[in-house]
N, C-alpha and C positions, 0 to 999 in steps of 0.2 A: 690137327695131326692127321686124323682120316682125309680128308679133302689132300693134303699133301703126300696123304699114301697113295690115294687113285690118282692122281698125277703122274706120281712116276711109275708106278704101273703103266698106264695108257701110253707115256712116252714111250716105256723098255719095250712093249706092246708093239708101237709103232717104228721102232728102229730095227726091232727081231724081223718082222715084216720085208721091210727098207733090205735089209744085210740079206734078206732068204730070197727076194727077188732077183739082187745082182748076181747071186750064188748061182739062182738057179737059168737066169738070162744072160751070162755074163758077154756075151757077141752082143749084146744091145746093149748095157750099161756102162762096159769099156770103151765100148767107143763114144757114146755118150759120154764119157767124162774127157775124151781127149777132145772131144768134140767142143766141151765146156772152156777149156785149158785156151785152147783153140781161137777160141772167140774173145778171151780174155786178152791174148796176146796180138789181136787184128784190132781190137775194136776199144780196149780200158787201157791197156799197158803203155803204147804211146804218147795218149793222152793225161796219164795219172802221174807218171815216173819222173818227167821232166818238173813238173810243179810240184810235187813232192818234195823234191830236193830243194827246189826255192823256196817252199814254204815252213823249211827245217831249217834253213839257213837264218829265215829271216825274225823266227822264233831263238833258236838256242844261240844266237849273236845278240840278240835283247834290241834288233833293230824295229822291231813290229812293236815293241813297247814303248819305244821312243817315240815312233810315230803315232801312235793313241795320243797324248799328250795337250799336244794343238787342239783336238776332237772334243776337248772334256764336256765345253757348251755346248754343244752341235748335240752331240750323242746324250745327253742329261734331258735335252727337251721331250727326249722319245723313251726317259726312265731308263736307260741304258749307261753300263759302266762306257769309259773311254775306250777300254779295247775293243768294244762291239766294231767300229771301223775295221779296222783293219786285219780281225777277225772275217770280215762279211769278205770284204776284198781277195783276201786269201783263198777262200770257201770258195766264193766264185770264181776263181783262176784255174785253182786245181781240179776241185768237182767233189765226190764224195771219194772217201770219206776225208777227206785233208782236214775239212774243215772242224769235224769233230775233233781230230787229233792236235788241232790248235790248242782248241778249248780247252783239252784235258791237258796239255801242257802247261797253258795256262794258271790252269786251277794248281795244278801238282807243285810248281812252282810260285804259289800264292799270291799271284795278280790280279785272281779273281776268287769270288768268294764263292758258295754251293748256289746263293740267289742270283746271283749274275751268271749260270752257267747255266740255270732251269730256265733264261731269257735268253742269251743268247743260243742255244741249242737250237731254237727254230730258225735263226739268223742262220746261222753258219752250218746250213743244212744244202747243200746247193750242188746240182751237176757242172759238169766244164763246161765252156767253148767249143774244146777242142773234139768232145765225146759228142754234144750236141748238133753242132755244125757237120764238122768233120765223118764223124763214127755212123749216125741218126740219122743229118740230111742228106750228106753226100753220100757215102756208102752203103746205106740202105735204104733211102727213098729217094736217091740218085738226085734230090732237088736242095743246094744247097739253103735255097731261101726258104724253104719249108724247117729248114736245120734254124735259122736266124729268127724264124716266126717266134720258132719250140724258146728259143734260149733267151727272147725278151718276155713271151707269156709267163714261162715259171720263174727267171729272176726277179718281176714285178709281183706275181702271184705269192713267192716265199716273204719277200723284202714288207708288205701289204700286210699278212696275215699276222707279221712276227711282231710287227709293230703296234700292231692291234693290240696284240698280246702283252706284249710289251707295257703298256701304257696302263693297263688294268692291272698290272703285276706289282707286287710286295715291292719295298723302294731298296734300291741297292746297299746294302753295306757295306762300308770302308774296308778298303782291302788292304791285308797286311803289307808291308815292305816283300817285294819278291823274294825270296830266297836263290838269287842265283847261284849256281856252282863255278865256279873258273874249269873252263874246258880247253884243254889245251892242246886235240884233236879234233876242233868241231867241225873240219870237209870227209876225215874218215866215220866219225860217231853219225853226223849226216846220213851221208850214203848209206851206212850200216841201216839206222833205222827206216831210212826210206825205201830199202830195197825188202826188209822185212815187212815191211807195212803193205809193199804193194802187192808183194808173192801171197799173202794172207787174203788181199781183197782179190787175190787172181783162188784159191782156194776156194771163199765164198762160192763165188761164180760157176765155176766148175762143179761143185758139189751141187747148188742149189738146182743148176741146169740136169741134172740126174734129177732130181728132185722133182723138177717139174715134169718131166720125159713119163718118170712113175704113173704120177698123179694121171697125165694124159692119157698113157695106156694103159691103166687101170679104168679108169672112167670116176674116179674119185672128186673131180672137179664140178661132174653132171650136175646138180644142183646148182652150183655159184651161174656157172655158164646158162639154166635154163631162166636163171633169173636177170642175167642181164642182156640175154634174147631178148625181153622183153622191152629196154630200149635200144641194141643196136642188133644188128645181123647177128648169124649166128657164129660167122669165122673171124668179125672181131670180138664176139663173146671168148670165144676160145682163144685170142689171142689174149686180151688182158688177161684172163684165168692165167695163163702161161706167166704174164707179165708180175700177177700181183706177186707170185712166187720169186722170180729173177727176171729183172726189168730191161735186160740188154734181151734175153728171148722173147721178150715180149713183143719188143720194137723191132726185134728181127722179124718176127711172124707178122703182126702190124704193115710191114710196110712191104710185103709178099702179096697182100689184097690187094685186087682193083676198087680204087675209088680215090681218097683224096681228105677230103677236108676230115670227116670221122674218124678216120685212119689216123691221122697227123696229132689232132687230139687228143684224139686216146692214145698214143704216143707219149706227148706233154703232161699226161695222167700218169704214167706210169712213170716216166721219166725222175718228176714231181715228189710222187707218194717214193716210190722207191722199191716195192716189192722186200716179202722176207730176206733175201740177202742183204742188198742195201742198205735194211732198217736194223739189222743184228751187227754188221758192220759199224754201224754209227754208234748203236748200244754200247758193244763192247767198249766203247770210250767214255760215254755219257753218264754211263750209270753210274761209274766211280766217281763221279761227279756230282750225283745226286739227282740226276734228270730222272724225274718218272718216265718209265715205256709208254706206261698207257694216254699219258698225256701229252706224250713227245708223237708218240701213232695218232693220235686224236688231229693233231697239229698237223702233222702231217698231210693227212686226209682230207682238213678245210685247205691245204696248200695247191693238193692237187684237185680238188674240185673246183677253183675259182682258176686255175690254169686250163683244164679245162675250157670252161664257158669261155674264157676269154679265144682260146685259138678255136672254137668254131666261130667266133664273130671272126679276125682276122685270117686264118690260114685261106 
C-alpha cells in the first residue's frame, strides 16, 4: 500500500508539473501539440486507416478465423495457436497497433485463450509498409531503399525473437467455441471502430510529442542521452532519447543528421521497440488480455536490439 501510495504521488507530482509548464509556456506547447496532430495526419493516418478497416472487416466477418484453419500444423510446430497466421499477416499490413486490436478481438470473442495471447503479443507487435517505406524512407530519409532495409530488418527481427519465445512458452490450451455475435451492420460498426482506434493512436502521438518537446527543454533526458553518447554521437543520442518517448519524432529527428547507416539503425530501433506511446498503445489492448507489460517491454527490447545489429550489417 505505501509503495502504491508513492506512486501515485510521484505520477500527480509529475503531471502538476506537465499541466504548469503548458500553462505557463502555452506558445510553445500549443503548437507543439498541433505540431503532434500534424505529424500524425502526414505521416500515421494514411498509412494506419486504410488497413484498419481491412483488418476489422476480416476479424468481425470471422474471414481471419477461417483462414487460421489450413495453418493448424505449420503454426503448432512453433507452439502457436492456428490464428498466430493470420494474426502476424494482419499486424504486418496495417502496423501498430492493428495488430494488438486483433488479438484482443480475438480473445474477447474466445478464439484465443489468455496463454495464446501472452505468445502471440510479440507476433502481432509489427509496424507497416506503408509508415516504414513510405512515411520513414521516403519522406524522411528521402531514400526509399533505406525504408525497405528498415522493414525486412524488424519483420525478421519481431517474427525471430517471438518464436524463440514461442517455443520455450507454456503449451496452448483448447480454445473455447468463439462466441460470435450476428452483426448485421458490419461496414458501419467497421468504420466506427476504425476511425476511433485511429483518432486515439493519432491522440497518443500528439500528446506524447509534447511529452517529449518537455523532457528536451527541460534537460530531463541529460542522463539517458549522456549515456548513450557513450556509443553513438551526441545528436543521434538526442534523437533516440526523443524516440524512446514517441518513435515517429524520433525518426523524424534521426533522419535530419548527416550520416547514414547509424542513423537508419537506430531508426529500425526505435521503430522496432516502439517508444512510450507506441508501447501504451498496444498495452491498452494486451493487458485485458493478460499480456504482462513488463515482459511484453522486455520482448520488445530484444526485438529492437537484434534489428538493430542486423541493419548496421545491411543498411
Amino acid at each position: 500500500m505505501k509503495k502504491s501510495y508513492l506512486k501515485y504521488i510521484a505520477l500527480s507530482l509529475a503531471l502538476v508539473t506537465f499541466g504548469a509548464a503548458i500553462i505557463i509556456f502555452p506558445e510553445r506547447y500549443v503548437n507543439c501539440s498541433f505540431q503532434g496532430f500534424a505529424m500524425w495526419a502526414e505521416c500515421v493516418l494514411p498509412s494506419l486507416f486504410p488497413f484498419m478497416i481491412i483488418t476489422l472487416i476480416f476479424v468481425k466477418t470471422g474471414m481471419a478465423e477461417k483462414a487460421s484453419l489450413p495453418l493448424k500444423k505449420v503454426t503448432g510446430i512453433f507452439n502457436l495457436p492456428p490464428a498466430a497466421a493470420p494474426v502476424f499477416v494482419l499486424s504486418v499490413f496495417s502496423g501498430y497497433p492493428a495488430g494488438s486490436r486483433v488479438l484482443s478481438e480475438f480473445y474477447e470473442n474466445g478464439s484465443l485463450t489468455k496463454t495464446d495471447c501472452k505468445k502471440l503479443s510479440y507476433l502481432a507487435s509489427t509496424s507497416g509498409p506503408l509508415f516504414i517505406v513510405g512515411s520513414v524512407g521516403f519522406k524522411m530519409f528521402q531514400d526509399k531503399l533505406a525504408g525497405i532495409k528498415i522493414l525486412i530488418a524488424h519483420v525478421f527481427a519481431v517474427t525471430v525473437i517471438s518464436l524463440i519465445i514461442a517455443l520455450f512458452s507454456k503449451k496452448s490450451e483448447p480454445a473455447a467455441k468463439p462466441r460470435r455475435i450476428p452483426d448485421d451492420n458490419v461496414l458501419y460498426n467497421t468504420f466506427y471502430g476504425a476511425v476511433i482506434s485511429v483518432t486515439v493512436a493519432g491522440g497518443f502521438i500528439a500528446f506524447f510529442y509534447v511529452v517529449a518537446t518537455f523532457f528536451a527543454d527541460f534537460n530531463l533526458l541529460y542522463p539517458l542521452q549522456k549515456l548513450l553518447s557513450l556509443f553513438v554521437d551526441e545528436k543521434t543520442a538526442s534523437a533516440l532519447c526523443l524516440g524512446l518517448i514517441e518513435a515517429t519524432t524520433g525518426c523524424r529527428a534521426l533522419a535530419q543528421i548527416s550520416g547514414g547507416k547509424l542513423q537508419i539503425a537506430s531508426a529500425g530501433f526505435l521503430i522496432t521497440f516502439g517508444g512510450v506511446s507506441i508501447l501504451l498503445q498496444q498495452l491498452s489492448y494486451l493487458i485485458k488480455a493478460g499480456v504482462s507489460p513488463v515482459r511484453f517491454i522486455a520482448a520488445k527490447l530484444l526485438q529492437a536490439a537484434l534489428c538493430f545489429a542486423i541493419l548496421l550489417l545491411i543498411a
